[in-house]
BALUMRO-387489 format. One record per atom (N, C-alpha, C): residue number from 1; x, y, z. Coordinates in nm, 4 decimals. Example, Ala and Ser with C-alpha at 12.3 -4.5 7.8 and 13.67 -1.06 7.14 Angstrom:
<site num="1" east="1.3190" north="-0.5690" up="0.7800"/>
<site num="1" east="1.2300" north="-0.4500" up="0.7800"/>
<site num="1" east="1.3200" north="-0.3300" up="0.7800"/>
<site num="2" east="1.2850" north="-0.2250" up="0.7080"/>
<site num="2" east="1.3670" north="-0.1060" up="0.7140"/>
<site num="2" east="1.2900" north="0.0030" up="0.7870"/>
! end
This chain:
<site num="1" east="0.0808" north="-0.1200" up="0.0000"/>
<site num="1" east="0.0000" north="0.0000" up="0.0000"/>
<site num="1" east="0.0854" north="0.1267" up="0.0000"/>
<site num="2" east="0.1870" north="0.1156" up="0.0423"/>
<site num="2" east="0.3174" north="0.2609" up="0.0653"/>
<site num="2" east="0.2853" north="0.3026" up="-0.0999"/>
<site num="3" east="0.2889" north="0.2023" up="-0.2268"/>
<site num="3" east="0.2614" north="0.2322" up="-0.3823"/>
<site num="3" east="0.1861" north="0.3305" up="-0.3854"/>
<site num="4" east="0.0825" north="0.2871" up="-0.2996"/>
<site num="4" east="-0.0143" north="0.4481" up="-0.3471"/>
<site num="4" east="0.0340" north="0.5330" up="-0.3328"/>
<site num="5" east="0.1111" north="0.6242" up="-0.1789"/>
<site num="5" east="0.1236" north="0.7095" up="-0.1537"/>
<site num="5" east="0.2823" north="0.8044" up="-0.2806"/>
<site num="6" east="0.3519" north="0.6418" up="-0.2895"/>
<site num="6" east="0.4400" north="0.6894" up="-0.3670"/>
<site num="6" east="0.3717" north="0.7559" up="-0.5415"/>
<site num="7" east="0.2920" north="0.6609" up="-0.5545"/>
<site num="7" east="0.2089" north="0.6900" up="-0.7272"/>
<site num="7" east="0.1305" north="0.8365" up="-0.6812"/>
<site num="8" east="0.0553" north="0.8407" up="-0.5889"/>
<site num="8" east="0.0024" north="0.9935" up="-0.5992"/>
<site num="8" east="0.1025" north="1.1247" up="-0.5854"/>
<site num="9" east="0.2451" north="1.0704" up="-0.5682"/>
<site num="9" east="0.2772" north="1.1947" up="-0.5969"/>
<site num="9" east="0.3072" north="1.2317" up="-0.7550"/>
<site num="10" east="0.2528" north="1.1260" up="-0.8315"/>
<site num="10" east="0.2494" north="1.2185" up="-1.0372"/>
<site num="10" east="0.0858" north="1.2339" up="-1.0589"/>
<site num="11" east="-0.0203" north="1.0863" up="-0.9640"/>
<site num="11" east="-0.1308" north="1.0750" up="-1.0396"/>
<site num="11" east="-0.2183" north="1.1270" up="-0.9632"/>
<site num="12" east="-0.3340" north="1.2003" up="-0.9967"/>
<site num="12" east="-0.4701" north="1.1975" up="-0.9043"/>
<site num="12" east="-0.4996" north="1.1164" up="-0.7491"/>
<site num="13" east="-0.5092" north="1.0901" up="-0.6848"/>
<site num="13" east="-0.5369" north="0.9878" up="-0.6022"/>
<site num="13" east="-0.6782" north="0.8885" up="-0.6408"/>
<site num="14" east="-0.7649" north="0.9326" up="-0.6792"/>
<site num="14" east="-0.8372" north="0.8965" up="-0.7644"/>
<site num="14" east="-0.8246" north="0.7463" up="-0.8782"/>
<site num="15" east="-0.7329" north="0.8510" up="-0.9959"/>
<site num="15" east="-0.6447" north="0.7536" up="-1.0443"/>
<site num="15" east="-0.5822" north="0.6173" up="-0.9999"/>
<site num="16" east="-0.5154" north="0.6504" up="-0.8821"/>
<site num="16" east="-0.4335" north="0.5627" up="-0.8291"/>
<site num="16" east="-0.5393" north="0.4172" up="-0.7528"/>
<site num="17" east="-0.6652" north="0.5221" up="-0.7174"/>
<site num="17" east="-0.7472" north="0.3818" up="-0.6579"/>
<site num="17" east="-0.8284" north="0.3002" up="-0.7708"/>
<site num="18" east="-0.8027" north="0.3894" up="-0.8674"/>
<site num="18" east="-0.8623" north="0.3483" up="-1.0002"/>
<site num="18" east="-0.8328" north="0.2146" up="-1.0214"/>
<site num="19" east="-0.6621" north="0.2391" up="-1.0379"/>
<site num="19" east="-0.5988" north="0.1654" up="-1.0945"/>
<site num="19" east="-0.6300" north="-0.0005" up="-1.0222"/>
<site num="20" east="-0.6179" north="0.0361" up="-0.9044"/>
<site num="20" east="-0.6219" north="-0.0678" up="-0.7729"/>
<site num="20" east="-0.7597" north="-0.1438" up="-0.7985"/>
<site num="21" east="-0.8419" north="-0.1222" up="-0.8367"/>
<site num="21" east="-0.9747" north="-0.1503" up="-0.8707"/>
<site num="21" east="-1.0291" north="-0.1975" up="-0.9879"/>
<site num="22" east="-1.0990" north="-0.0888" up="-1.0308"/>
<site num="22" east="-1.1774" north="-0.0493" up="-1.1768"/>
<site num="22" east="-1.0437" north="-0.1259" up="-1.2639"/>
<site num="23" east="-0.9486" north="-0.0742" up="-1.2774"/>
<site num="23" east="-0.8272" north="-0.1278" up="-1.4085"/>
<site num="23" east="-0.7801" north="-0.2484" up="-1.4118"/>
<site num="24" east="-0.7469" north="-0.2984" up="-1.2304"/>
<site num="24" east="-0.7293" north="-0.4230" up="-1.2304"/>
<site num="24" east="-0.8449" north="-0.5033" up="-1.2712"/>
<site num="25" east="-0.9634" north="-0.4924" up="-1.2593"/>
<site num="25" east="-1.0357" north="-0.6109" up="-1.2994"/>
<site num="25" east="-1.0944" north="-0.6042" up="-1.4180"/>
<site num="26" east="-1.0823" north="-0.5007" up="-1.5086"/>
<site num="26" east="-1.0364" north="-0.4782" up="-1.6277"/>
<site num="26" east="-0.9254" north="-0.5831" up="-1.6890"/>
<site num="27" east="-0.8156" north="-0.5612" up="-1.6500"/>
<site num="27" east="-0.7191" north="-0.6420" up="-1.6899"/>
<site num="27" east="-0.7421" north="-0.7995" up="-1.6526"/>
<site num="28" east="-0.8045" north="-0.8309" up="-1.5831"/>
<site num="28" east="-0.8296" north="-0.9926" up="-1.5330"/>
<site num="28" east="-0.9720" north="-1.0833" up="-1.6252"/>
<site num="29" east="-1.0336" north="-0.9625" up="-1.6981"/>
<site num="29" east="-1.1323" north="-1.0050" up="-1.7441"/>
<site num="29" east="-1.2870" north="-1.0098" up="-1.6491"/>
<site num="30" east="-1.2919" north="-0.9088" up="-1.5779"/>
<site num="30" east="-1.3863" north="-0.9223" up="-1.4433"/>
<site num="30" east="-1.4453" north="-0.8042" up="-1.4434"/>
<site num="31" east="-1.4169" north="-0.7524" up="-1.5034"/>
<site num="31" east="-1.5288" north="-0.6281" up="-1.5252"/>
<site num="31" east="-1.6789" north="-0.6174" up="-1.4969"/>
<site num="32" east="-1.7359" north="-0.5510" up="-1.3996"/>
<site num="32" east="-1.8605" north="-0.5606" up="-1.3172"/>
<site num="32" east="-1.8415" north="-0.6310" up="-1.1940"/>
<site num="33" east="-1.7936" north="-0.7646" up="-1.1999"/>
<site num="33" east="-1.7566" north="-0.8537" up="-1.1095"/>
<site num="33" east="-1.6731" north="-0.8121" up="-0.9679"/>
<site num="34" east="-1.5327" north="-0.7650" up="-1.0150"/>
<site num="34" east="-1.4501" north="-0.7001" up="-0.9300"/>
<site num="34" east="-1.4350" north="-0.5636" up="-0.9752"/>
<site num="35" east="-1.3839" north="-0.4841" up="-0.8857"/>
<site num="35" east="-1.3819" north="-0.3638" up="-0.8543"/>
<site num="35" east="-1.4768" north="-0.2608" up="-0.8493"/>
<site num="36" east="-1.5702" north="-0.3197" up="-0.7708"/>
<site num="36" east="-1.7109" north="-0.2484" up="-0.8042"/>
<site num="36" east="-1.7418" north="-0.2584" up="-0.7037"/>
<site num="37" east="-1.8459" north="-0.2027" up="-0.6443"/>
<site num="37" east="-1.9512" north="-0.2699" up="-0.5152"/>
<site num="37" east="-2.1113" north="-0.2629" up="-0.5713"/>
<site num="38" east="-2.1133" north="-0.3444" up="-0.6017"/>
<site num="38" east="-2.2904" north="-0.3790" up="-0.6523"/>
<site num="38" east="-2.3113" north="-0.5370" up="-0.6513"/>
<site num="39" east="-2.4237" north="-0.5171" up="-0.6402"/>
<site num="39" east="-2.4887" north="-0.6757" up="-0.6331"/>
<site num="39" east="-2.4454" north="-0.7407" up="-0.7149"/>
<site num="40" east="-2.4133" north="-0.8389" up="-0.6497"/>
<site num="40" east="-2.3647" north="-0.9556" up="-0.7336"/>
<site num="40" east="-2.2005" north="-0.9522" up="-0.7580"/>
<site num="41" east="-2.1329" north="-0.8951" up="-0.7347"/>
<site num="41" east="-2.0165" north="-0.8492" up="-0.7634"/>
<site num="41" east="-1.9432" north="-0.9114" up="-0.6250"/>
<site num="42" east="-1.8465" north="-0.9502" up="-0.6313"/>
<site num="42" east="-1.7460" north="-1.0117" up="-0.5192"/>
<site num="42" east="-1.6593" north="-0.8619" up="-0.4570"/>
<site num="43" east="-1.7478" north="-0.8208" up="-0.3933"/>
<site num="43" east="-1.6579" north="-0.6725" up="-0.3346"/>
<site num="43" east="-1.6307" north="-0.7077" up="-0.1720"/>
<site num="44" east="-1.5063" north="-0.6860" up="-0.1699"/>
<site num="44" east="-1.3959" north="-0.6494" up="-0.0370"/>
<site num="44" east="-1.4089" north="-0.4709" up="-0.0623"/>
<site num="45" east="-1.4053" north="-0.4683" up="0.0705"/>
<site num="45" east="-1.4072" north="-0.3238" up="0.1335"/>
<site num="45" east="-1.3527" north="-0.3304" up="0.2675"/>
<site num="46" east="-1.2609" north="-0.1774" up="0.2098"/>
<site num="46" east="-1.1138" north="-0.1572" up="0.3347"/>
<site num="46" east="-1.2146" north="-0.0082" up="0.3594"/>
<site num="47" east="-1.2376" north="-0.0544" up="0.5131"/>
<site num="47" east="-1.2734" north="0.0922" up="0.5693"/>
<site num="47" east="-1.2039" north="0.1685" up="0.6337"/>
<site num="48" east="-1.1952" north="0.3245" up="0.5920"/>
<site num="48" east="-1.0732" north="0.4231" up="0.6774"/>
<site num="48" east="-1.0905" north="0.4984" up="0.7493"/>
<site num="49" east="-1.0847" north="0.5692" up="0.8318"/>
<site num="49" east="-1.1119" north="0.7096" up="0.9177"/>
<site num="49" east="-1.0340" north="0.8069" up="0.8054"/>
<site num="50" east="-1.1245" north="0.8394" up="0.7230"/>
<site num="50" east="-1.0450" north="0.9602" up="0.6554"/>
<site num="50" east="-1.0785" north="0.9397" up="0.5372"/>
<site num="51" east="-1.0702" north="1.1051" up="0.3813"/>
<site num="51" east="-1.0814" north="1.0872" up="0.2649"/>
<site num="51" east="-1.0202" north="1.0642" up="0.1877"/>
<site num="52" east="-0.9426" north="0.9566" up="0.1490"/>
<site num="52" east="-0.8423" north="0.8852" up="0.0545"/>
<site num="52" east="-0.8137" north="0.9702" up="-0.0739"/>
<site num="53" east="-0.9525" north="1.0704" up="-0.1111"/>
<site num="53" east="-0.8858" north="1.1722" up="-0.2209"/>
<site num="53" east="-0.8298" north="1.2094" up="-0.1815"/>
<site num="54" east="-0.8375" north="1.2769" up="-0.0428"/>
<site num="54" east="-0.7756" north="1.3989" up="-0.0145"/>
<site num="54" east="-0.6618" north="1.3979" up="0.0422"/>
<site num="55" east="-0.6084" north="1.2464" up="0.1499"/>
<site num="55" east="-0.4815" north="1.1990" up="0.1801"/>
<site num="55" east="-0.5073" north="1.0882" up="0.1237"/>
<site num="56" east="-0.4553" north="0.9901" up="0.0716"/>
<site num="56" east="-0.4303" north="0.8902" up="0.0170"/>
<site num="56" east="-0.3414" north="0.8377" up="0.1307"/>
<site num="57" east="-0.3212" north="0.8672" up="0.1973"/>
<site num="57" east="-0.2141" north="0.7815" up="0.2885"/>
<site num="57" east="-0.3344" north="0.7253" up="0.4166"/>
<site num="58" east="-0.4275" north="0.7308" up="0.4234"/>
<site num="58" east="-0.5209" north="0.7059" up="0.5117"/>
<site num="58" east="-0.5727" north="0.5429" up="0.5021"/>
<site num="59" east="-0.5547" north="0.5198" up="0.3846"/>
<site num="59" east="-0.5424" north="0.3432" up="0.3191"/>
<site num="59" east="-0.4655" north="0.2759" up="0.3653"/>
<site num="60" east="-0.3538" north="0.3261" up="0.4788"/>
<site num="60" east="-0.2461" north="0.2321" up="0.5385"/>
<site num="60" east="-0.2008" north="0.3287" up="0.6634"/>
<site num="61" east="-0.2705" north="0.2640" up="0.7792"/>
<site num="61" east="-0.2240" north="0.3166" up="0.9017"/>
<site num="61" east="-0.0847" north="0.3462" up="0.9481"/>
<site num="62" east="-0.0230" north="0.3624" up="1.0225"/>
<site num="62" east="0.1374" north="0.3624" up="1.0325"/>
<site num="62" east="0.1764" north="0.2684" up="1.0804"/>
<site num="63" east="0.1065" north="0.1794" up="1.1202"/>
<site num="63" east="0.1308" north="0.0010" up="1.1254"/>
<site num="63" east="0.1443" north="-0.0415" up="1.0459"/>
<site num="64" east="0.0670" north="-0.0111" up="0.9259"/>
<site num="64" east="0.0348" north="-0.1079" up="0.7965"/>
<site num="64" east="-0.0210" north="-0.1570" up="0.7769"/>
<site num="65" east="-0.1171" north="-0.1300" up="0.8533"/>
<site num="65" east="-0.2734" north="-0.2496" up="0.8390"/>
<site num="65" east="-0.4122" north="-0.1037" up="0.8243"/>
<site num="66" east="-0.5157" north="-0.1802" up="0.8043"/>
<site num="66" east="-0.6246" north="-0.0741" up="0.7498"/>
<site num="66" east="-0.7104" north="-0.1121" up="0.8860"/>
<site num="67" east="-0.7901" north="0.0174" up="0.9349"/>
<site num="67" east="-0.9106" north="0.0221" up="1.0509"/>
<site num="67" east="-1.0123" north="-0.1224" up="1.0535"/>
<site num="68" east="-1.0366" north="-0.1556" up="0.9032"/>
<site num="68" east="-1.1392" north="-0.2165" up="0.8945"/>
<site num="68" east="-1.1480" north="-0.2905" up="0.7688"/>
<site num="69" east="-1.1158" north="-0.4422" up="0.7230"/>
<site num="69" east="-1.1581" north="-0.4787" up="0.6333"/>
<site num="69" east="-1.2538" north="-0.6008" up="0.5922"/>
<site num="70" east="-1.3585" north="-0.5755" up="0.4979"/>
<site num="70" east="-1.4766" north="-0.6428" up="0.5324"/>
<site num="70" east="-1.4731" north="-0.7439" up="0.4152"/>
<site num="71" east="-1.4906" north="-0.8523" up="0.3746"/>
<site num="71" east="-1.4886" north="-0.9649" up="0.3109"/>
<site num="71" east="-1.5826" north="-1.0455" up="0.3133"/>
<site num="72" east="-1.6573" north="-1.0831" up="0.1579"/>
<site num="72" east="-1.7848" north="-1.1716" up="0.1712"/>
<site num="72" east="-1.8986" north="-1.1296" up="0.2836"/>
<site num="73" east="-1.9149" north="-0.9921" up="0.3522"/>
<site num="73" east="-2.0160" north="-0.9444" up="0.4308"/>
<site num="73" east="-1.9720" north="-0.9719" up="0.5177"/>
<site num="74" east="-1.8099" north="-0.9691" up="0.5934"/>
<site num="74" east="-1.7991" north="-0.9767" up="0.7340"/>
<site num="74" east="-1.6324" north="-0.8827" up="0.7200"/>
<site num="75" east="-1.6209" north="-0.8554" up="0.8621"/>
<site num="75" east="-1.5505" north="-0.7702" up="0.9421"/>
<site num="75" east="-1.4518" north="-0.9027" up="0.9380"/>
<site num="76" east="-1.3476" north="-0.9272" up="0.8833"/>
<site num="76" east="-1.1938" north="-1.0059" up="0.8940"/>
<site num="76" east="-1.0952" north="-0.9119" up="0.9403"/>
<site num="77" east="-1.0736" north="-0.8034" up="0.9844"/>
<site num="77" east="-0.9780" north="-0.7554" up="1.0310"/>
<site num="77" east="-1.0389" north="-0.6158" up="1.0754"/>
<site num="78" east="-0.9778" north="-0.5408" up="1.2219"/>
<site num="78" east="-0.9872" north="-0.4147" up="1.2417"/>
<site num="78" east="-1.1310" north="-0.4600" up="1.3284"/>
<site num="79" east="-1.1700" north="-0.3277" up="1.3389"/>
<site num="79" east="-1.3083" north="-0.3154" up="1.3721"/>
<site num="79" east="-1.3772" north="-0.2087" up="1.3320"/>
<site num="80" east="-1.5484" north="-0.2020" up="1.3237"/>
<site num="80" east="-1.5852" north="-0.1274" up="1.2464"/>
<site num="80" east="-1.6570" north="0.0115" up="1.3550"/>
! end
């Protein structure tokens, strides 16, 4: 995750979660599927205290781990 903080200093932050997402499952052939959150779609969600546009470094605590990440409809790490 340090990638992001290093990539937003040329791209959008935006961009950068883009990429992490939307592009990767683009590239895998998964389009709708992954990087999305809608029904039917296999979405993981990393929850943060904070706006990732606006710091992008909020996606990786200074531990290195995220507040909250939720998988198949449950809380696997952090708390919410």
């Amino acid at each position: 995750m340090r990638e992001f903080t290093i990539r937003a200093q040329v791209q959008p932050a935006i961009e950068v979660i883009r990429a992490a997402t939307v592009n990767a499952a683009e590239l895998l052939g998964q389009t709708g599927r992954l990087g999305v959150i809608a029904e039917g779609a296999h979405a993981d969600l990393v929850v943060v205290d904070g706006d990732p546009l606006a710091d992008i470094s909020v996606l990786v605590s200074a531990n290195g781990t995220q507040p909250a990440v939720i998988q198949a409809g449950r809380v696997v790490s952090g708390t919410l």
